[in-house]
OpenMM code with the backbone's topology and positions (N, CA, C; nanometers):
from openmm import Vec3, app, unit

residues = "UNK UNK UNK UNK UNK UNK UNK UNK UNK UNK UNK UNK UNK UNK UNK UNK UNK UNK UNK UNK UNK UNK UNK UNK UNK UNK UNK UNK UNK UNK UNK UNK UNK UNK UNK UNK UNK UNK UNK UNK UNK UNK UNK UNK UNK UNK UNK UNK UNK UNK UNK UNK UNK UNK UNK UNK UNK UNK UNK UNK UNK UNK UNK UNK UNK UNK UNK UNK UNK UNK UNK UNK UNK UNK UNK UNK UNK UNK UNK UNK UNK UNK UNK UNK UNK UNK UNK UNK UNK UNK UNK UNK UNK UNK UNK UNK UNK UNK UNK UNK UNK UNK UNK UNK UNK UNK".split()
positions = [
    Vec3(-2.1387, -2.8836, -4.9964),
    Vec3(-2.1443, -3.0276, -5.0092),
    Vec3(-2.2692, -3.0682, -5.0864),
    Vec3(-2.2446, -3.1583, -5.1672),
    Vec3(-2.3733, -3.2009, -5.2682),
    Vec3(-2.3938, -3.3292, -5.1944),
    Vec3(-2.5434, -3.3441, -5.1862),
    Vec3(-2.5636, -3.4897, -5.1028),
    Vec3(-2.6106, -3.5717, -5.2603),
    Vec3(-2.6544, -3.6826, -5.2253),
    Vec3(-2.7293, -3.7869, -5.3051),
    Vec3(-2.8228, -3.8598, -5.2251),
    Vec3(-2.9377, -3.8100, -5.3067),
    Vec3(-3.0422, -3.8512, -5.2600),
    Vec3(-3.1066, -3.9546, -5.2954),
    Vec3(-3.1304, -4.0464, -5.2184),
    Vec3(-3.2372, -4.1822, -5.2683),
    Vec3(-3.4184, -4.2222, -5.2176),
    Vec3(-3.4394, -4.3472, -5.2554),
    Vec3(-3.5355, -4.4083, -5.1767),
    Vec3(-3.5459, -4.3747, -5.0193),
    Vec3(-3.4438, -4.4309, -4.9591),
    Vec3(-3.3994, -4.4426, -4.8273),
    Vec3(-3.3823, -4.3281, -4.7608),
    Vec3(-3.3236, -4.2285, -4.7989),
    Vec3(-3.2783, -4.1029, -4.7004),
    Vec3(-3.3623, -3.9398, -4.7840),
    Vec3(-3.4525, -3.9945, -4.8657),
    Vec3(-3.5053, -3.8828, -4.9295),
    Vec3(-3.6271, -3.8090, -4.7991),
    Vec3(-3.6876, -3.9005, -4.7473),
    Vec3(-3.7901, -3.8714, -4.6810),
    Vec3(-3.7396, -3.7481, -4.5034),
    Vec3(-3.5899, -3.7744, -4.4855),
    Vec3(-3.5119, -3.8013, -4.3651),
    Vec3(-3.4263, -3.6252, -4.4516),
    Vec3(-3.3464, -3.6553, -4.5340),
    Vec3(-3.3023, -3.5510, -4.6076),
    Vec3(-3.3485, -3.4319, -4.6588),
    Vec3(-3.4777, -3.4803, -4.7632),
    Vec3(-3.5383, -3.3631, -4.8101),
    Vec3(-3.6620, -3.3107, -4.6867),
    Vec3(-3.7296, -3.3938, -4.7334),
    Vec3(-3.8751, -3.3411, -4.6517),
    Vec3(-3.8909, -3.2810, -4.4936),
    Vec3(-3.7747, -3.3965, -4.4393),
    Vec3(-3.7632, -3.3399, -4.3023),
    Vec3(-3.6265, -3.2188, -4.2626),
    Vec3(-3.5637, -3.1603, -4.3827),
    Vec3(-3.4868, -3.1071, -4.3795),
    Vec3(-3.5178, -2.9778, -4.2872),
    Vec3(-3.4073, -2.9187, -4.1739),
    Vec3(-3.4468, -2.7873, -4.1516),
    Vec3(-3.4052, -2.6886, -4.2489),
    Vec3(-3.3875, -2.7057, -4.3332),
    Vec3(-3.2959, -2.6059, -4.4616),
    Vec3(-3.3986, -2.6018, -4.5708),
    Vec3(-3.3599, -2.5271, -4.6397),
    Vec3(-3.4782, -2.5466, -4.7805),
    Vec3(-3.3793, -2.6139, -4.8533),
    Vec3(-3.4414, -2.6945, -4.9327),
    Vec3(-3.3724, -2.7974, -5.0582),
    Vec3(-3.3898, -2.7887, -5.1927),
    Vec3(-3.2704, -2.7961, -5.2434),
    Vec3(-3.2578, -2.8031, -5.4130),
    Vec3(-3.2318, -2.9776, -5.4138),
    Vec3(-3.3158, -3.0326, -5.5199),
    Vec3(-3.2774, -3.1510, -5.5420),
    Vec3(-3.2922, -3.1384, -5.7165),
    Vec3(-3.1881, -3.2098, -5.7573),
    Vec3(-3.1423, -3.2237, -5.9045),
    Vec3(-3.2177, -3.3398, -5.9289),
    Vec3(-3.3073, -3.3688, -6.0441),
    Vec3(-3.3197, -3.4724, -6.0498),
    Vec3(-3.2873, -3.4779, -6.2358),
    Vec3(-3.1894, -3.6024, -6.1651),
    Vec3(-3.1086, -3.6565, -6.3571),
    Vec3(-3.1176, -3.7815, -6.3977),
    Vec3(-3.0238, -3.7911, -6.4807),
    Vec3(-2.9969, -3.9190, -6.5353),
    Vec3(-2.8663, -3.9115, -6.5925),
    Vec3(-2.7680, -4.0291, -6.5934),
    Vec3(-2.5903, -4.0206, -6.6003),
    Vec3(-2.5893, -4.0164, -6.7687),
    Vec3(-2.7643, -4.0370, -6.8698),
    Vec3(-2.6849, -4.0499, -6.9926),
    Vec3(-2.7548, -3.9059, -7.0156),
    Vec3(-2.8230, -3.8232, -6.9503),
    Vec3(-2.9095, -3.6922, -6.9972),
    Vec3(-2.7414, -3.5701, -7.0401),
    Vec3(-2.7097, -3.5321, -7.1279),
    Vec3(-2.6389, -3.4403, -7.1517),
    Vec3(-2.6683, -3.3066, -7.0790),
    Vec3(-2.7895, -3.2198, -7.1315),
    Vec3(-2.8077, -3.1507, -7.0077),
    Vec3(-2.7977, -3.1771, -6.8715),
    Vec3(-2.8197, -3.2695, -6.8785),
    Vec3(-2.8159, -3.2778, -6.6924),
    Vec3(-2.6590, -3.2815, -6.6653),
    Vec3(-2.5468, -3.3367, -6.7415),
    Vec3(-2.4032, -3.3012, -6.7065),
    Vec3(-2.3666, -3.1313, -6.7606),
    Vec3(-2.4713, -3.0874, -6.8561),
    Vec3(-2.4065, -2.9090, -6.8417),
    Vec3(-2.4266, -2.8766, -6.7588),
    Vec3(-2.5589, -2.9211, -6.6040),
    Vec3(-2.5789, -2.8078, -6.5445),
    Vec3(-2.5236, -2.8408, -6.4477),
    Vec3(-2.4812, -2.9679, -6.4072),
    Vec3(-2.3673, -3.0392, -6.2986),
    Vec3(-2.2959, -2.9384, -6.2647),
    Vec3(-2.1836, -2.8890, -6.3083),
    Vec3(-2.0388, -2.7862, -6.2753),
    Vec3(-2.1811, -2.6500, -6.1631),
    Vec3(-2.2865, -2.6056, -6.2475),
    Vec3(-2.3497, -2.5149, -6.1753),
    Vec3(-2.3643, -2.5466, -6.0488),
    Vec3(-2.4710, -2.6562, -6.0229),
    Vec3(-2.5240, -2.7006, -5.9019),
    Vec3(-2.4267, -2.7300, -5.7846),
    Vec3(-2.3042, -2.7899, -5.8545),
    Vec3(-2.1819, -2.8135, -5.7365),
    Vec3(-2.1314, -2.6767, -5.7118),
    Vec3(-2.1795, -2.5812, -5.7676),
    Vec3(-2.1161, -2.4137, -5.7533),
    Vec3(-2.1954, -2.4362, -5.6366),
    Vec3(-2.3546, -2.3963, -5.6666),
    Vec3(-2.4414, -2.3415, -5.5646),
    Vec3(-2.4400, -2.4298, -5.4547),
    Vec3(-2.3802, -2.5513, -5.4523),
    Vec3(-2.3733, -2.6434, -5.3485),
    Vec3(-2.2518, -2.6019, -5.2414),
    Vec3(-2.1946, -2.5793, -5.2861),
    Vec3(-2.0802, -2.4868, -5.2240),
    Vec3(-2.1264, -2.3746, -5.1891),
    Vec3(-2.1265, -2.2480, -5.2724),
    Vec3(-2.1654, -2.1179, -5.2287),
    Vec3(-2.2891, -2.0908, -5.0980),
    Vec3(-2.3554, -2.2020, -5.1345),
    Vec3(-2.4782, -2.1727, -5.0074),
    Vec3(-2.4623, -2.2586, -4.9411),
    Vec3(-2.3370, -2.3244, -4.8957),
    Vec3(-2.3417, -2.4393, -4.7843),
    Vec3(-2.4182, -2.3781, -4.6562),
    Vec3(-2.4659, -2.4368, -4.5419),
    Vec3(-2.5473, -2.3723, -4.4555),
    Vec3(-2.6734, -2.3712, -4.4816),
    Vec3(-2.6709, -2.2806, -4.5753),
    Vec3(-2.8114, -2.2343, -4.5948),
    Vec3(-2.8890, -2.3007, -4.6777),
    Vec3(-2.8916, -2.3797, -4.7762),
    Vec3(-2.9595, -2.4207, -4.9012),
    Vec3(-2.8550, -2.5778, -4.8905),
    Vec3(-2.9027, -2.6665, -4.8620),
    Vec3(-2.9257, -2.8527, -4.9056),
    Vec3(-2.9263, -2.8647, -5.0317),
    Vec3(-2.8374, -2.9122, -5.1142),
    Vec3(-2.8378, -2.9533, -5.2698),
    Vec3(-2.7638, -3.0732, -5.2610),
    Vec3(-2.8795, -3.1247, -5.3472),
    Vec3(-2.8451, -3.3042, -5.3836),
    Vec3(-2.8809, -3.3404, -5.4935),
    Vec3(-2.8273, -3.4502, -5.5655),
    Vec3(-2.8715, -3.5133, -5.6579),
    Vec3(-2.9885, -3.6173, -5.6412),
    Vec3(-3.0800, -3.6478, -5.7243),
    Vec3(-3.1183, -3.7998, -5.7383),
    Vec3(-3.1293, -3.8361, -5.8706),
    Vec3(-3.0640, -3.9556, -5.8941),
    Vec3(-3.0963, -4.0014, -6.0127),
    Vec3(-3.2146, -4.1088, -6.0339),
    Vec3(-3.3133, -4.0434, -6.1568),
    Vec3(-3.4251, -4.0621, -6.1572),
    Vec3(-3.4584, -4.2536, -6.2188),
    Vec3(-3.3703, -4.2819, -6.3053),
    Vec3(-3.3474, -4.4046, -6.3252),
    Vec3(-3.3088, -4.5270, -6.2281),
    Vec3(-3.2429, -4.4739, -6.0933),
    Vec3(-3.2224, -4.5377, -5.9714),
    Vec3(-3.2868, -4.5581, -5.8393),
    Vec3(-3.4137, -4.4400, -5.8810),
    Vec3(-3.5147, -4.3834, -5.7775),
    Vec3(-3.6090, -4.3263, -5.8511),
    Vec3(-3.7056, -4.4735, -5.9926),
    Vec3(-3.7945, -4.3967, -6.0668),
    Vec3(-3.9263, -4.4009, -5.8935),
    Vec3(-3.9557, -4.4191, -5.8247),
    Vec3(-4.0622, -4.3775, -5.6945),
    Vec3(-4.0920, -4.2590, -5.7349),
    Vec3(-3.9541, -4.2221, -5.6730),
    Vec3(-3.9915, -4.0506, -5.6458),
    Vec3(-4.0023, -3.9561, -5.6914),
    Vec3(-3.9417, -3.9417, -5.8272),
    Vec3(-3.9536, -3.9412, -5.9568),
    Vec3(-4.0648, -3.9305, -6.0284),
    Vec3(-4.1556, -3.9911, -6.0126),
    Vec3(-4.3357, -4.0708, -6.0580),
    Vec3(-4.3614, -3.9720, -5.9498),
    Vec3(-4.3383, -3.9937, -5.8333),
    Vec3(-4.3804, -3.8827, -5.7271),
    Vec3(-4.4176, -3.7301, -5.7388),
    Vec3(-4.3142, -3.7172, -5.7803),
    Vec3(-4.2918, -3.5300, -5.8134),
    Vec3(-4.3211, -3.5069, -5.9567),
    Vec3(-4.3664, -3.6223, -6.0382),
    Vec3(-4.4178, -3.6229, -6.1778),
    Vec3(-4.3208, -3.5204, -6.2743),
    Vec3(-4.1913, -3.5638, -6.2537),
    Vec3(-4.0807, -3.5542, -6.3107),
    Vec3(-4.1078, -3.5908, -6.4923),
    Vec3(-4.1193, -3.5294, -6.5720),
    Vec3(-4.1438, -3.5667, -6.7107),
    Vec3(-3.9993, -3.5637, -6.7809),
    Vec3(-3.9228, -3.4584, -6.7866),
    Vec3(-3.8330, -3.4145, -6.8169),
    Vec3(-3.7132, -3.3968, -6.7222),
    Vec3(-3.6098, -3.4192, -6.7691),
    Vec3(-3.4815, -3.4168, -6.7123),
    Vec3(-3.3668, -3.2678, -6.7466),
    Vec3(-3.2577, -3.2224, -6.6737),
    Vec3(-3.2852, -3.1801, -6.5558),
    Vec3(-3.4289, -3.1557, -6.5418),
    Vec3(-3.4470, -3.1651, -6.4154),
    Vec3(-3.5679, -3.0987, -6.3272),
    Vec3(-3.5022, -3.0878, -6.2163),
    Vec3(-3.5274, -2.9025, -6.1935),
    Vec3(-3.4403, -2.8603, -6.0557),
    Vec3(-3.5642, -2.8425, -5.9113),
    Vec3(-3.5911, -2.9069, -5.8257),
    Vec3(-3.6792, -2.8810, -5.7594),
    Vec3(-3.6490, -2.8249, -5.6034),
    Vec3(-3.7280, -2.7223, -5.5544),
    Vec3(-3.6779, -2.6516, -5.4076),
    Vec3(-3.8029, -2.7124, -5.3056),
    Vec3(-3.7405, -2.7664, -5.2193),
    Vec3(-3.8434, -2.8087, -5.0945),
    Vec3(-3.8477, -2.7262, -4.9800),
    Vec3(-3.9201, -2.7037, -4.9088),
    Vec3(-3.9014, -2.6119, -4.8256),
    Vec3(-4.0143, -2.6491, -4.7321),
    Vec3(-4.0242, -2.7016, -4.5723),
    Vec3(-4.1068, -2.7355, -4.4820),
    Vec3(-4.1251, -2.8667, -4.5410),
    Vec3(-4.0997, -2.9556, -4.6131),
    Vec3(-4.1591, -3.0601, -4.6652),
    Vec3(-4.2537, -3.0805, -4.7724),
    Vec3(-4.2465, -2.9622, -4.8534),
    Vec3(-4.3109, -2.9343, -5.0001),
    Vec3(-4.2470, -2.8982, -5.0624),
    Vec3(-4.2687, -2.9207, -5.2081),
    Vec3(-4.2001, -2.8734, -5.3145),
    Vec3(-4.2505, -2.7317, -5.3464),
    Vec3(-4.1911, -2.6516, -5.3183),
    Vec3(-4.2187, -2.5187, -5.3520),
    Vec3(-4.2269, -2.4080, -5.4394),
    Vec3(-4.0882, -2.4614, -5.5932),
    Vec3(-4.0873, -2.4160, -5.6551),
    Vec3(-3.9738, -2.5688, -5.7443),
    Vec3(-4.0514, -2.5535, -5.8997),
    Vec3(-3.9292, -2.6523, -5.9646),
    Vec3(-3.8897, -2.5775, -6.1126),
    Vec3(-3.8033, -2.6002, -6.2130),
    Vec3(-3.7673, -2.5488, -6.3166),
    Vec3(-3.7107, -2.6863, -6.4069),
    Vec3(-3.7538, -2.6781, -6.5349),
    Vec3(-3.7157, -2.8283, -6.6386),
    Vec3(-3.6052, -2.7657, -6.7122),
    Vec3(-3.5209, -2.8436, -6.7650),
    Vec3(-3.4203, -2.8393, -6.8712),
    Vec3(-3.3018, -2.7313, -6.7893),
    Vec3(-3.2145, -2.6742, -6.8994),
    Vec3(-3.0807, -2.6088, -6.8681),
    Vec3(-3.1412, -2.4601, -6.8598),
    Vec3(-3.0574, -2.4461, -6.7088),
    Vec3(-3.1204, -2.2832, -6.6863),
    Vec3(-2.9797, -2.1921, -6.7069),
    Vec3(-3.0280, -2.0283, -6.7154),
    Vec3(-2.9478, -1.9640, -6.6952),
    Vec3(-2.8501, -1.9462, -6.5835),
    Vec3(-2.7543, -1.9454, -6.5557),
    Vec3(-2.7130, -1.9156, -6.4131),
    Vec3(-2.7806, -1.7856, -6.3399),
    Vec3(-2.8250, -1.6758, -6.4021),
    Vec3(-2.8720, -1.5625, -6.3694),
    Vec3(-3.0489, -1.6345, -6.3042),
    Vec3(-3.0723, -1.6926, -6.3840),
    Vec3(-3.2310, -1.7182, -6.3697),
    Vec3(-3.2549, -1.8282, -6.2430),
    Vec3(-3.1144, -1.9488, -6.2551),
    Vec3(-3.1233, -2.0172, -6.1772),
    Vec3(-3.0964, -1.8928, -5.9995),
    Vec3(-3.0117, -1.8855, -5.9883),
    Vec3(-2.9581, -1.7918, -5.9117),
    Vec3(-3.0863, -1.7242, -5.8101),
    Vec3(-3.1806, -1.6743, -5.9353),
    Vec3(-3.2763, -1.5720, -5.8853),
    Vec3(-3.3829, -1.6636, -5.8082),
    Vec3(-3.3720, -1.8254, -5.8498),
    Vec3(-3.5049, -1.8917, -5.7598),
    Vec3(-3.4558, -1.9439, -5.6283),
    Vec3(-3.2967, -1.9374, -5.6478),
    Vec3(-3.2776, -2.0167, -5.5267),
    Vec3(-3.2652, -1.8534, -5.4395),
    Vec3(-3.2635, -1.7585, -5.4586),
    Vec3(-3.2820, -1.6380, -5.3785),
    Vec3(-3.4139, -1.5984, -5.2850),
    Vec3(-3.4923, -1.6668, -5.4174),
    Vec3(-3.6480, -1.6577, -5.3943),
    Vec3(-3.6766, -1.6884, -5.2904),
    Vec3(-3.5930, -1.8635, -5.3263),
    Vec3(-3.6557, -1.9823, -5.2139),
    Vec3(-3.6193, -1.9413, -5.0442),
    Vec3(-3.4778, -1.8709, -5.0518),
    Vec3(-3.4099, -1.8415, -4.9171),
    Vec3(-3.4708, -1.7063, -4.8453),
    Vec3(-3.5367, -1.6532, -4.9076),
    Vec3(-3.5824, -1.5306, -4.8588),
    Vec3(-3.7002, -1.5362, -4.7406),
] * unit.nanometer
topology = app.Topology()
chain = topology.addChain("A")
for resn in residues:
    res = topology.addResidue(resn, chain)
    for name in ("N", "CA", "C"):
        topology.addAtom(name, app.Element.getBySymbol(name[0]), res)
């Protein structure tokens, strides 16, 4: 399941998550950010349970965004205890993506 993340339930969702978190952060006109869409709803599926993946769109929630000093779009970021732990910019490999969210679960 892919959540969507905002203002409101980011703090409740991500930070206080017991899971470690992937959060997408896009935008609906960023082209990359719709190539890597089909991926993320993979890994959103494949690691249900274990790994939290959500969207936020950064134009709808520039806060948090400014927050995590988001420059570039995609930006894939993993939270884990309530920190950002590890993030990656632009279109990743599936192999490369793959290997951080392994990282993160380990």
């Amino acid at each position: 399941m892919e959540y969507t993340f905002t203002t409101d339930n980011f703090e409740q969702e991500v930070l206080n998550s017991d899971k470690p978190v992937l959060v997408d952060f896009y935008a609906d006109w960023c082209g990359p950010c719709k190539m890597m869409a089909p991926m993320v709803e993979d890994f959103a599926a494949e690691y249900e349970g274990e790994l939290k993946v959500g969207k936020l769109n950064v134009d709808e929630e520039p806060e948090i965004a400014q927050k995590y000093q988001v420059m570039s779009i995609p930006m894939f970021a993993f939270f884990k205890g309530g920190q950002m732990v590890d993030s990656a910019v632009g279109a990743l490999p599936k192999a490369k993506f793959q290997g951080m969210i392994d990282k993160v679960l380990a």
